[in-house]
C-alpha positions, 0 to 999 in steps of 0.5 A, a space after each residue: 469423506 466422512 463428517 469428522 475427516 472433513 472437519 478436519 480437512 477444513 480446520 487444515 486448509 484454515 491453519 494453511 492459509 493462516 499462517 501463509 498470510 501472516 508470513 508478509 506483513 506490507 510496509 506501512 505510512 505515518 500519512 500525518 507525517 507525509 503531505 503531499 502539495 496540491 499541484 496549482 493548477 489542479 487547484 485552478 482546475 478545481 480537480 479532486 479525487 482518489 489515487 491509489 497508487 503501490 510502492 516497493 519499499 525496501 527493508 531501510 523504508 525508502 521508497 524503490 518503485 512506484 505505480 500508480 494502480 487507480 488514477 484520480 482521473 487528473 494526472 498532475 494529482 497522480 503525479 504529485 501524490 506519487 512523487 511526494 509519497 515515494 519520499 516518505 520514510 515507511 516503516 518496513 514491512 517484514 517476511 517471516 518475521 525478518 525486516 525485508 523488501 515489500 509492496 504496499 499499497 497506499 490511497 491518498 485523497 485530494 480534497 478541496 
């Protein structure tokens, strides 16, 4: 390949993954509008940390699956962060610019 082909090769490969990206857009949060409780015995516990968790939100911003990808290490923080996430309202994430079922992921910390 000479200099000028590769060029545009890359400029090619670029543009592909550009516009392959930008066909999905996840679902988003408004975390001011959504808290979820700390748990009372975590709070006796002292138990603070990060949960990273996925949600499968559908093109009416409900909430159809959750997972839990990374723990906080204390599964009653787990478990609260999840549970009172997966009943927020999300704004719906888009496919080829159509609203359209998504994945999101979401990090919540717990912090006393």
């Amino acid at each position: 390949m000479n200099k000028f082909s590769t060029s545009v090769f890359a400029a090619f490969i670029l543009s592909a993954a550009t516009t392959a990206f930008a066909a999905e857009v996840p679902a988003s949060l408004d975390a001011k509008n959504c808290k979820a409780e700390y748990p009372k015995a975590s709070l006796l516990n002292e138990e603070q940390g990060d949960v990273t968790m996925s949600f499968l939100v559908a093109a009416d911003g409900t909430v159809v699956e959750s997972k839990v990808e990374k723990s906080s290490g204390f599964k009653n923080l787990d478990k609260a962060a999840v549970k009172a996430l997966s009943a927020c309202k999300f704004k719906p994430g888009t496919k080829d610019g159509a609203v359209a079922q998504t994945w999101t992921k979401v990090d919540y910390s717990w912090k006393l």
